[in-house]
Structures are given as C-alpha cells and as structure tokens.
N, C-alpha and C positions, 0 to 999 in steps of 0.2 A: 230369316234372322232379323231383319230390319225390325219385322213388325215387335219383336220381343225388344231389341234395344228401344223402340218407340215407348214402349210402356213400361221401362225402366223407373223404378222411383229408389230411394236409398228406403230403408227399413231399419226403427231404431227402438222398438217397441217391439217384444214377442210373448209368445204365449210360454207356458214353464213344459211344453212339450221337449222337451229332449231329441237334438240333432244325430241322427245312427252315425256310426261309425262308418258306412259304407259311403254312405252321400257326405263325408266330412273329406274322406278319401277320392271322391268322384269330384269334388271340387278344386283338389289339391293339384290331381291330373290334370286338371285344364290350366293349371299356372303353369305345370312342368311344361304343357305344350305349346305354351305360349310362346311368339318369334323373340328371339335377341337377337343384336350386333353379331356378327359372322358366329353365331349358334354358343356363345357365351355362358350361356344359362346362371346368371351369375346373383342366384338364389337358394334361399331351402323355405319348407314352409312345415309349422308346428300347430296342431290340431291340440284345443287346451279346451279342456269339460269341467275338469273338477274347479271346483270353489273357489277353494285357496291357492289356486293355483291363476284363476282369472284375477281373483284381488290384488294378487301381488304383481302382475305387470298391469293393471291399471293404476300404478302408483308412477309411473312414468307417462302416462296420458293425461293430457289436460281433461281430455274427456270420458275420462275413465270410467266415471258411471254407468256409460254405457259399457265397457269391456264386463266392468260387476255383474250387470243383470243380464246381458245374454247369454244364453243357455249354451252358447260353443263360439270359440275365438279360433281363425288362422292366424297365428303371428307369423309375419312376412317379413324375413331377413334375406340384407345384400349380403355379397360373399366377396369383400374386395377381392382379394386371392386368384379369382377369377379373372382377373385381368394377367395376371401375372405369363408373362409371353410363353414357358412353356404351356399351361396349361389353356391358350389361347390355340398355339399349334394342334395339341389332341382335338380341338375342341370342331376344328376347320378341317383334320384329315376325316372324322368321320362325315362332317357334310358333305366335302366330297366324295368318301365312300357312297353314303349313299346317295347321290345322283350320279354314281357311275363314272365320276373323275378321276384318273389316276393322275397323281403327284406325287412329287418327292416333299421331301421334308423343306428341301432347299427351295425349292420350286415355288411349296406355298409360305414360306418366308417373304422371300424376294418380293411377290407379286403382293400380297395380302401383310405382311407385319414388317418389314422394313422397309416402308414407304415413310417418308419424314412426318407426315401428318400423322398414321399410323403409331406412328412411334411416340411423339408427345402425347396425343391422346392417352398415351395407355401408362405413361408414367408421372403424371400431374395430378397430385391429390384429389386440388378441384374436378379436374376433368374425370378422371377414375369415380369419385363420390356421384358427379351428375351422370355419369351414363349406368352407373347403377341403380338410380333411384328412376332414371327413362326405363330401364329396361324391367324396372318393380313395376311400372306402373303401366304398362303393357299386359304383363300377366294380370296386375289385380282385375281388368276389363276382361282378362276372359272368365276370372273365379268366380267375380259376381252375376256372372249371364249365366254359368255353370247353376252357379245355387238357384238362380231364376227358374233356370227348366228345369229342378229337381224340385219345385212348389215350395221353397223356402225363400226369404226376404236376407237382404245382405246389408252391406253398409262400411263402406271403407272408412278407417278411424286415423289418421294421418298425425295430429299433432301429437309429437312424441319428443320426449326429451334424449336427443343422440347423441353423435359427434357433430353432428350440424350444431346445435342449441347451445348444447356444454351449459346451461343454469345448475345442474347439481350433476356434477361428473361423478360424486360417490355412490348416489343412489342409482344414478343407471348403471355403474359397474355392477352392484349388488345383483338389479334383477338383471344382466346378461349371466354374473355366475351363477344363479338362480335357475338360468333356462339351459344354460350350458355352451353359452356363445364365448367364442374365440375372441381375440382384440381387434380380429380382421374381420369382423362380422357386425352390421350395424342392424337396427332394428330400424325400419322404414314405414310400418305401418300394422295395423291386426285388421282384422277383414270380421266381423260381429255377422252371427248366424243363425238362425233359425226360422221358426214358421211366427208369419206376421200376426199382429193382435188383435191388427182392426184395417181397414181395406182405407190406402193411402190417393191422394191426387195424383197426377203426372207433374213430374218436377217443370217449372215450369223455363223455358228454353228462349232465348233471343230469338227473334225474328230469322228466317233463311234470307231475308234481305241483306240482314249484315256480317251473313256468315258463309255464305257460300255460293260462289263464282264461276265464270268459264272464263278462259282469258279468249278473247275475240283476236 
C-alpha cells in the first residue's frame, strides 16, 4: 500500500469518459470503512453525474470549476446528530459485539460516555464540528486511494461555503435543500472523479528530515 500512497498525486483534469456506477460505489465503501472515534461513522456520501446537478453544488465551491467539469462528484457530508450520546451508545455496542465483548448499556456508559472529557467533547459545538470534519477527512484518504486502485484520478475539493464560513448563509441553504440535507448536516467537502487526462508528477513532499522521527 505504501508504494500506491508514494505515487499519490491529486487529479483535476479528466477525460469526458464517464465514471460506472459500480466503481463510484466501490469508492463510497471505502469511506463507510473508514475508522472513527469509538465507531461514529458520523457521515453519508452522495455520488452526483448529472450536469445540472454538479453545477449547482459548485455554486458553494470556491473551486467549482472543477466540481463543473468532472465527469462524477462524491459530496461528503458530517452528520452532526452522530454525536448525539444515544446514537453514540448503538454505535459502541455493536463494536463491542463484534469483538466479542459483552456489556451492558450501563457499563459502556460509565467506562466510554460519562467520562468528564467525554462528555464535553461531545456537547460543544466547536468540539462536535472539529471531530467531524477529523473524522471526514480520515475517510476521504481511503476514497481517494480507493479510486487510485480502480485506474481513476481523484482530487479532494475542500473550500466550501458552510457553517464554518457563513459568507452567503442563503445560498448554502439553497443547495443543502437542493441535495436534501438536514440542518444537522454540513457539507465538508466533494471528492472529483474520473480517469486522468494526461499522466501528472508526484506531488512534491518536504523532506523525511523534517517530518519523521524516533524519539531516542
């Protein structure tokens, strides 16, 4: 896997070849798989092809040109809601189902959600907005390695007018009721797709001198 993150480049240029339906979906899977905070998942993602339909949420990108001419966009929306401490408990009993822990309800309370740290974290706007847009951007590094070993070129598009920004709070209402998002649902980023147009350099990376360590 190294070697493929090695030759990572972003891709912002494609061909008018048309991304399948199947590999738009094999991309999507690899964000659902992605790790969260105690198994969170505190996303959805939407596969967008048509036209008019890319036009109008690159009206909220600074860089929307690019969302125009890519032939397939994932928009990558937080799900605040996801924090919300019931849906925090389901969310921790099936982890422990599945590695075979048995707990009560109370149990994983106590140890895992009513720990004081815990507990701020999960009710502070700030805190809530940053660990959702950590745990967006954990997934988009596996969607884009996804599209890597499916022969298509990626390109994560981030500046976006949200709740973060607020410059034109009407028009991002517009295109959230346009996509069908909740008020608990931010949009964090679109993920641009297809097959490249023309064979790119390797992005170019700081030194390992100034970036990675053993502590002695």
């Amino acid at each position: 896997m190294l070697k493929e993150i090695s030759e990572w480049k972003s891709v912002r240029k494609f061909t008018s070849e048309p991304v399948t339906k199947d590999k738009l979906l094999s991309i999507m899977q690899a964000g659902r798989r992605a790790p969260s905070w105690k198994n969170i998942q505190p996303w959805k993602f939407i596969a967008i092809t048509e036209e008019k339909d890319r036009a109008k949420l690159a009206e909220v990108f600074t860089m929307g040109v690019l969302i125009k001419k890519a032939p397939a966009v994932i928009l990558c929306v937080g799900t605040l809601q996801s924090w919300v401490k019931a849906h925090q408990l389901e969310r921790l009993k099936e982890l422990m189902g599945a590695a075979g822990i048995a707990m009560t309800d109370e149990e994983i309370e106590k140890r895992y959600l009513n720990h004081e740290l815990a507990q701020s974290l999960s009710i502070k706007p700030a805190s809530i907005m940053s660990r959702t847009f950590e745990n967006m951007g954990i997934a988009y590094g596996f969607m884009i390695l996804e599209a890597m070993h499916l022969g298509l070129g990626a390109c994560i598009v981030g500046e976006v007018d949200n709740e973060l920004v607020a410059v034109n709070d009407q028009k991002y209402a517009e295109i959230k009721s346009y996509f069908n998002l909740s008020e608990t649902e931010v949009i964090t980023a679109a993920i641009i797709v297809g097959y490249p147009a023309k064979e790119l350099p390797l992005t170019p990376r700081k030194p390992e001198s100034e970036i990675i360590f053993f502590k002695e």
